[in-house]
N, C-alpha and C positions, 0 to 999 in steps of 0.2 A: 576388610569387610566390604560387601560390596553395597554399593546405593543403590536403597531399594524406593522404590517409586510409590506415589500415591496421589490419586488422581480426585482433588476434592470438589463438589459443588457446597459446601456449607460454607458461610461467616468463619473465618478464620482472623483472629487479631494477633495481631505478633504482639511481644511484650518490649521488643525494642524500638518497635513504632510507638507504643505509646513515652516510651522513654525517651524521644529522637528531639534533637536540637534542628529548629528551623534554619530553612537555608539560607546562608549567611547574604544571598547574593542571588536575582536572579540567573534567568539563561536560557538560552534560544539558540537552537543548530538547525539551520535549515538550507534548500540549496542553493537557495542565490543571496548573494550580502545584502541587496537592497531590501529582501522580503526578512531575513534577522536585523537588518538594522530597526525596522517599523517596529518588529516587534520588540526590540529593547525598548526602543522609543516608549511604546503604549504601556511597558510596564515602569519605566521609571517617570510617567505621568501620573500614576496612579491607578491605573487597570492590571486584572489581576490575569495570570497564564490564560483565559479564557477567553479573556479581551486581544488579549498577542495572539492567541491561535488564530483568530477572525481575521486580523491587520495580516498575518503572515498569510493566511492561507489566499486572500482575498489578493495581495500583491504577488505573489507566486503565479497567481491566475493571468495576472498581468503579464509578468517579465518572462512567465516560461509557459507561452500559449501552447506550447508542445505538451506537457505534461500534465497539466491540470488548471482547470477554471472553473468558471461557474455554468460553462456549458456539461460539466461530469458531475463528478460525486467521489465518493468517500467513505472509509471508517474512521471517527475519534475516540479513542478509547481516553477517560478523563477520570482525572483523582482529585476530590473535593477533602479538602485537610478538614473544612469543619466539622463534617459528618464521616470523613472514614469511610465515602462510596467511591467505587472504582464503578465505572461504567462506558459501554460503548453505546457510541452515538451511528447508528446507521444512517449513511447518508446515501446507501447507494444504488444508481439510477433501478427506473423500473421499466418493466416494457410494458407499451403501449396498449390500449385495450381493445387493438384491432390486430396487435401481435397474433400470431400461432404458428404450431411447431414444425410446419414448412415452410417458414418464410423465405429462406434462404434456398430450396432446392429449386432446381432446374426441371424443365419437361424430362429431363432421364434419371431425375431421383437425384443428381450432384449436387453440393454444397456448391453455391454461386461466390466466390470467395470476394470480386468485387463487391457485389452487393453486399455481402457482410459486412464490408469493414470499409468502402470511398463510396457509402454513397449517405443519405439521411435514412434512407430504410434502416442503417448498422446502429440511429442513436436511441439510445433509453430515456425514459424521462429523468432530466437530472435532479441530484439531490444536497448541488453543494449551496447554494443560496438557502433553502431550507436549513438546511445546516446552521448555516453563519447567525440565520434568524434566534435560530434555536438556541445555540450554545448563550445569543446576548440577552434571549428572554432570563432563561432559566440557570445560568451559571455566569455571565459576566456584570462587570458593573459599570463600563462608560456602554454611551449609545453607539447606533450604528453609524450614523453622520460623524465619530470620532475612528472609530474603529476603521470604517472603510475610506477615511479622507487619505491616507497614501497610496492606497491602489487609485482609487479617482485622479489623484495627481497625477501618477503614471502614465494612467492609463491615457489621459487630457494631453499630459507632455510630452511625452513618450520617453523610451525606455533606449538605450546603446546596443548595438548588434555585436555580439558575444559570441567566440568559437564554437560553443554550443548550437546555440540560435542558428546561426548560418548552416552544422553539420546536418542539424536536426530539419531545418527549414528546403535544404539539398536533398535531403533523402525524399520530402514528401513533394518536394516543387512541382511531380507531375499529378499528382491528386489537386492541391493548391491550384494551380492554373486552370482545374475543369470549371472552379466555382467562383466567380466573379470577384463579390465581395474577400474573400480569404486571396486574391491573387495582388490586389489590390493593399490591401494590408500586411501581408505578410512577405509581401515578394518586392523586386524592383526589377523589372523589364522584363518579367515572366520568370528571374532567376532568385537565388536565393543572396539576398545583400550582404556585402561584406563591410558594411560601415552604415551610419546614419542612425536614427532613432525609427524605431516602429511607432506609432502615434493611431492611438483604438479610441477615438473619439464616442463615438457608438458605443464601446463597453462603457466608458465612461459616463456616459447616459444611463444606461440601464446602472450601474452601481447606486447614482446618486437617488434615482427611484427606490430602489430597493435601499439605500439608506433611510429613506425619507418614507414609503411605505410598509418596510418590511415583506413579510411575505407576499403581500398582495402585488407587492411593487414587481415582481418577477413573475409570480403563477399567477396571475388575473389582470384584466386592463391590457394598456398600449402594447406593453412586452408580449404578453401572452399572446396577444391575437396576432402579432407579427412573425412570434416565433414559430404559432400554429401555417402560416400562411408560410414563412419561409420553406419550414421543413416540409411542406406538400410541392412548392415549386420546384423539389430536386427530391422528388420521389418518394420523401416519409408520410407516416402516416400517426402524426399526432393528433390529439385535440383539445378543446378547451379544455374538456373534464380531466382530461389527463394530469394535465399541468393543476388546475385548482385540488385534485382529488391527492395531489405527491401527499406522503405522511412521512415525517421521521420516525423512525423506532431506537429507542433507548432498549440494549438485549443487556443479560448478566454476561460479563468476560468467562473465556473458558479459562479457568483457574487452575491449576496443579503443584505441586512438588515437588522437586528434584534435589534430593538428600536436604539440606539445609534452606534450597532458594525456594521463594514462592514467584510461582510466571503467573500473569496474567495476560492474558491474549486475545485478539478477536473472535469471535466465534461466528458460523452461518447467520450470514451466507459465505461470509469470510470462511476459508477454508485452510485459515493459516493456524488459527488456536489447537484446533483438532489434532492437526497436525506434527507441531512444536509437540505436541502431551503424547503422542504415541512414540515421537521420535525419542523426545526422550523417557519416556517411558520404556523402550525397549534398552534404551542405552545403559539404562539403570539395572540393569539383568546383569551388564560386562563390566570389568573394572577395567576403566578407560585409560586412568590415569597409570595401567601399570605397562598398557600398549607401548609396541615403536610407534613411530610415525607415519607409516605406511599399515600398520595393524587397524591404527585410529581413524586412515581416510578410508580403507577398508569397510572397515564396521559404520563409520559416517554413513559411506555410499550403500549400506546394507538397511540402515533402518530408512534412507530417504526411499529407497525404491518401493521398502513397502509402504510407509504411509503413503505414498503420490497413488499406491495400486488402491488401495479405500478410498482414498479423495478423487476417484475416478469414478467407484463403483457408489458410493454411498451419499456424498455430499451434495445441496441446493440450498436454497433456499425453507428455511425453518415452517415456514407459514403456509410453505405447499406442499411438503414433502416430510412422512418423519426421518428423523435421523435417527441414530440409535448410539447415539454420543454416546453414555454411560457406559455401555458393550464397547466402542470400539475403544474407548480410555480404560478399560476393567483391568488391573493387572492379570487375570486368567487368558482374557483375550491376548493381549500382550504378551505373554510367556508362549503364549501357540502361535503368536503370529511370527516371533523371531526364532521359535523353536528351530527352523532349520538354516540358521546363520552357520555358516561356516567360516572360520578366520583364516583359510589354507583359499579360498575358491569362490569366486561370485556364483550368486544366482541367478541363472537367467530370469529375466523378468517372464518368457514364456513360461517358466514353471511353479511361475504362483498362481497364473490363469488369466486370462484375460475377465474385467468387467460382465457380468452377466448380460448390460444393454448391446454391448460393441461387437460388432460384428467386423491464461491470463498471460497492468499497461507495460509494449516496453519502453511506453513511455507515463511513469508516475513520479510523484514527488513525495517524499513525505519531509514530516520536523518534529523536533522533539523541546518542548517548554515547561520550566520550573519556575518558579515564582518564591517570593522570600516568605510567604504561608505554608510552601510545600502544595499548594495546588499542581496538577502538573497533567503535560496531554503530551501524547502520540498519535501523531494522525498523518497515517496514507491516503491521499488523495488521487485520482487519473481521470482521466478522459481515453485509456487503452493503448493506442498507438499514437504513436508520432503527431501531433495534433489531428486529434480523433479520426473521425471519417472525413475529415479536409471541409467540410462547408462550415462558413460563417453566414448568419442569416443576416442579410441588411438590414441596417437601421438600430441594431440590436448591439454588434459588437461579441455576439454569443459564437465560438466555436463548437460545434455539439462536438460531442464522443461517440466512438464507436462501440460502448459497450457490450452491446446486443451480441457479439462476437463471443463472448466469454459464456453466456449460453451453449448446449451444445447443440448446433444446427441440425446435427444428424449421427446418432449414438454411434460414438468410432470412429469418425471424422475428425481430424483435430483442428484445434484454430489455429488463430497468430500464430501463437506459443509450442504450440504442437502439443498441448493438452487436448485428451480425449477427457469425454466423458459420458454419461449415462441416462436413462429417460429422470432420474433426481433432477438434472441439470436441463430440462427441455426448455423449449421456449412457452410460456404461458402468458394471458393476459395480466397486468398487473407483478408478475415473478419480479424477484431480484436476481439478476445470475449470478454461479457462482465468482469469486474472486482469489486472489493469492493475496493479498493486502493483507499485511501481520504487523499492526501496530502492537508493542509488548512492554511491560513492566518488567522488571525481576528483584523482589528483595533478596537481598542473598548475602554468606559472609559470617562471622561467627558472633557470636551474642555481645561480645563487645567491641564489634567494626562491624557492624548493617549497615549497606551499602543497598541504593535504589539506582538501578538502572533504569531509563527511558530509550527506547532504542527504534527501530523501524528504517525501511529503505525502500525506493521504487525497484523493478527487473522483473518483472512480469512473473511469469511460471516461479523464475531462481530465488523470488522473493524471501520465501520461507527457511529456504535452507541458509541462504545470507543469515538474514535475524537468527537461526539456530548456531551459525558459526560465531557470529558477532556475542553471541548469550556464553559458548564456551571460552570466548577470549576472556569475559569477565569474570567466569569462573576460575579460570587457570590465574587471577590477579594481575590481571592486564589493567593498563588503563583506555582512555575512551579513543585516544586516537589509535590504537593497535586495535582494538574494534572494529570501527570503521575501515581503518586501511587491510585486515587482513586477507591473503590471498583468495580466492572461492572457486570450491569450485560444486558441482550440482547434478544429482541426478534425479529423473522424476516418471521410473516408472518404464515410458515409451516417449522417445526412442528407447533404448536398451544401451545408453552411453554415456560417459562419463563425462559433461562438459567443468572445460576450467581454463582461469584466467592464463594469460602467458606466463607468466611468473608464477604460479601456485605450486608447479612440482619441479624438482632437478630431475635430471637424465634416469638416476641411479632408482627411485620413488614410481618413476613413471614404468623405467622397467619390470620393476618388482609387479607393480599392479595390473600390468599385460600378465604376467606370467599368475599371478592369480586369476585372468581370463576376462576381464575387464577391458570393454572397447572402451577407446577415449577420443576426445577430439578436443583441441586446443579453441575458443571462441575467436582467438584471431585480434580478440582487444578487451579493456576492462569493463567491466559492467558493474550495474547496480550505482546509487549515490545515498549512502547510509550517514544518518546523523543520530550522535545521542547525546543524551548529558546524565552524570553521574551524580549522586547529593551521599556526604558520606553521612549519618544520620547520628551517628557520636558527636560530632564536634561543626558541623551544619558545613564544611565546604562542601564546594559545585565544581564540575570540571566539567567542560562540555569538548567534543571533536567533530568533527564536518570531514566526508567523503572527499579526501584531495585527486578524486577520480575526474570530479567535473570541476565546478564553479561554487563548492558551497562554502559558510563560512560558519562558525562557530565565536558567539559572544557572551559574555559575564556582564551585567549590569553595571553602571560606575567605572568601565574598563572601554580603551579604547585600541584595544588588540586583541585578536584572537585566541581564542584559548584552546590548547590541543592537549 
């Protein structure tokens, strides 16, 4: 029989949550050991998952200025055990209110691809200190002066220069050398260091402010007017109001079902929720499990190519643009939208049609945190590329982002990513642009083994289809490190090609999928750094895994080893 789909926005309670044994143990999977250690740390102090999200996200900002800080932003999607609210925390940047929707062309109508993405013109007003502020008003319970005292450390002491660090710091070294302050800090003799400590004395100022003043301590005062002054000295165009006027939005997750599991996922501007529910919404039409192996990456590479072609045409920003979620999650929609899958032959993406207008970070972090209440967070955080658009503003210690890039500069044009998108996606005063960021929940499992996954990864565009392969490893009764580690591979639309890990297909798999007419290309290296943890909700065990792709680590509360 096959599983059939259903796509809910109502209060849905399970019966085996209210039946569920708390978790015996906290847990924190995040990508760098130093940022899960803080955060064991702040939970076996007495702070609950929302306190540790703050300490991780906050030290992460530190040790991995490449992928996220408090010069970007974020989504946190968070589960409150005592009320039963699942909610996401929009953090993510805005553009400026001197933004518009030619910022980025040239006198001959081109996307200036510099300008988008190395210069300060490419940063959005950020939303991750608002963030931090947020989650410790309204969900945590130590202050900020506890929560952010191990990024301050860091950030004061500095931090070891890490194969990552150096790869990541080498790819950007000729953006990093235009801008003084970021050459300075992040480099050693214009190159990318292979030993020593990085030492952000500057961020560490600005943390202890915004420890000590919260919001004001970042969007108003010293910081602000320096950061406003920075980001004019290399060509952006913030302003005061900007930064005092940032708001967080708390949205409802996009919710759905897939036979027995409940997802919960980001929704717009995030364009990963939508996404996850069509995908598998469509998939729930085929019976998957009765697939070969090559029938199942088949049909995989069948439902991602349509959702990426809607998430090209339809998605932005909620608050500027309607969306028409309900239609695009409908199962009628969905039965017509896979109507013409064929299991013998790909579709060319030329013959679903292009976007009516046309004519996302690779570098993000994300972490996953449970707490022995069952509170529990997923949160993707970036700054977009490789430490954003390379400036750090003196005095400050702030990396900006490059998000403004994830906009679309010119319907058709793609970014970084080689995502196209649509006048939904323009650039506006005040907009959020779109994202691939998909932090997700899943209960799932049969009435007497509910099982909650927390799950999410950075990989910019691949994000989505990662968390969807990482959701079916847990389906299939996997555990968290076969998750994390499974091979990926991703398609999204345009190009019109199959990308995938070295290891994801043999000889015999790859051939099969030429011959159902499928271009592919091999990425050349692994991608993505995915962390989750698992709580079985019968008998309260955790089991957490960490991406052995990079540097991350995975730990259990009262344990002083990794748990995979």
């Amino acid at each position: 029989m096959l599983i059939r789909f259903c796509f809910l926005l109502c209060l849905l309670v399970s019966p085996a949550l209210l039946a569920s044994v708390a978790p015996k143990q906290p847990a924190v999977a995040s990508a760098h050991p130093l940022a899960t250690e803080a955060g064991i740390k702040i939970l076996e102090s007495g702070g609950n998952a929302f306190d540790a999200a703050i300490a991780v996200a906050a030290v992460l900002g530190v040790v991995e200025p490449y992928s996220a800080g408090i010069g970007g932003g974020g989504f946190w999607l968070l589960h409150s055990a005592k009320d039963g609210k699942t909610t996401m925390v929009d953090a993510r940047e805005t553009a400026p209110a001197a933004a518009h929707k030619d910022l980025y062309l040239d006198k001959h109508g081109d996307v200036d691809r510099d300008k988008a993405t190395n210069t300060a013109l490419a940063a959005g007003i950020p939303g991750q200190a608002a963030a931090m502020v947020h989650l410790s008003q309204h969900y945590g319970t130590l202050p900020l002066s506890d929560t952010l005292s191990p990024a301050i450390r860091l950030a004061s002491g500095g931090f070891p220069v890490n194969k990552v660090y150096q790869q990541l710091a080498d790819m950007r070294a000729s953006t990093l050398r235009r801008y003084p302050a970021s050459k300075r800090i992040f480099l050693k003799d214009g190159k990318a260091p292979d030993s020593g400590l990085i030492v952000q004395q500057g961020l560490a100022h600005t943390l202890r402010l915004l420890a000590e003043k919260g919001f004001d301590g970042f969007y108003k005062g010293e910081i602000a007017q320096r950061l406003v002054e920075g980001v004019a000295a290399h060509g952006g165009i913030w302003s005061l109001e900007d930064l005092a006027n940032y708001k967080i939005i708390e949205r409802d997750p996009i919710k759905f079902n897939y036979g027995d599991a409940v997802i919960w996922s980001a929704p717009p501007p995030s364009s990963g929720g939508v996404a996850l529910a069509q995908m598998f919404g469509m998939l729930s039409l085929f019976d998957l499990n009765s697939k070969s192996d090559v029938e199942r990456t088949h049909l995989l590479v069948e439902v991602m190519r349509r959702a990426y072609r809607d998430r090209a045409e339809y998605l932005g920003d909620p608050d500027f643009v309607k969306i028409p979620i309900e239609r695009l999650t409908s199962a009628s929609y969905l039965d017509d939208l896979s109507s013409n899958i064929s299991m013998s032959h790909a579709t060319p993406s030329s013959e679903l049609g292009l976007p009516k207008q046309t004519g996302s970070g690779t570098h993000t972090t994300h972490f996953s945190i449970i707490d022995k209440q069952g509170n529990r967070v997923a949160a993707t955080l970036s700054i977009n590329t490789p430490f954003g658009c390379g400036v750090t503003v003196a005095g400050t210690g702030v990396l900006l982002n490059n998000e403004m890039d994830d906009f679309s500069a010119k319907p058709g044009s793609p970014n970084a990513y080689g995502l196209i998108g649509s006048q939904a996606n323009a650039i506006e005063p005040g907009k959020r642009p779109l994202s691939s960021m998909t932090p997700t929940f899943m209960e799932y499992g049969p009435a007497d083994n509910r099982q909650v996954a927390i799950i999410g990864t950075p990989g910019g565009s691949r994000i989505i289809t990662m968390v969807m392969l990482g959701l079916l490893e847990a389906l299939d009764g996997k555990g968290t490190q076969a998750w994390v580690d499974r091979p990926r591979f991703h398609h999204q639309f345009v190009p019109d090609v199959i990308q995938y890990e070295p290891d994801a297909f043999d000889d015999a798999t790859l051939a099969e999928l030429k011959k159902r007419g499928h271009e592919l290309k091999d990425t050349g290296r692994a991608y993505g750094d995915m962390h989750a943890v698992r709580w079985y909700m019968k008998n309260g065990n955790v089991e957490a895994g960490a991406d052995q792709r990079r540097l991350g680590k995975a730990l259990l509360g009262n344990t002083a080893a990794p748990i995979h």
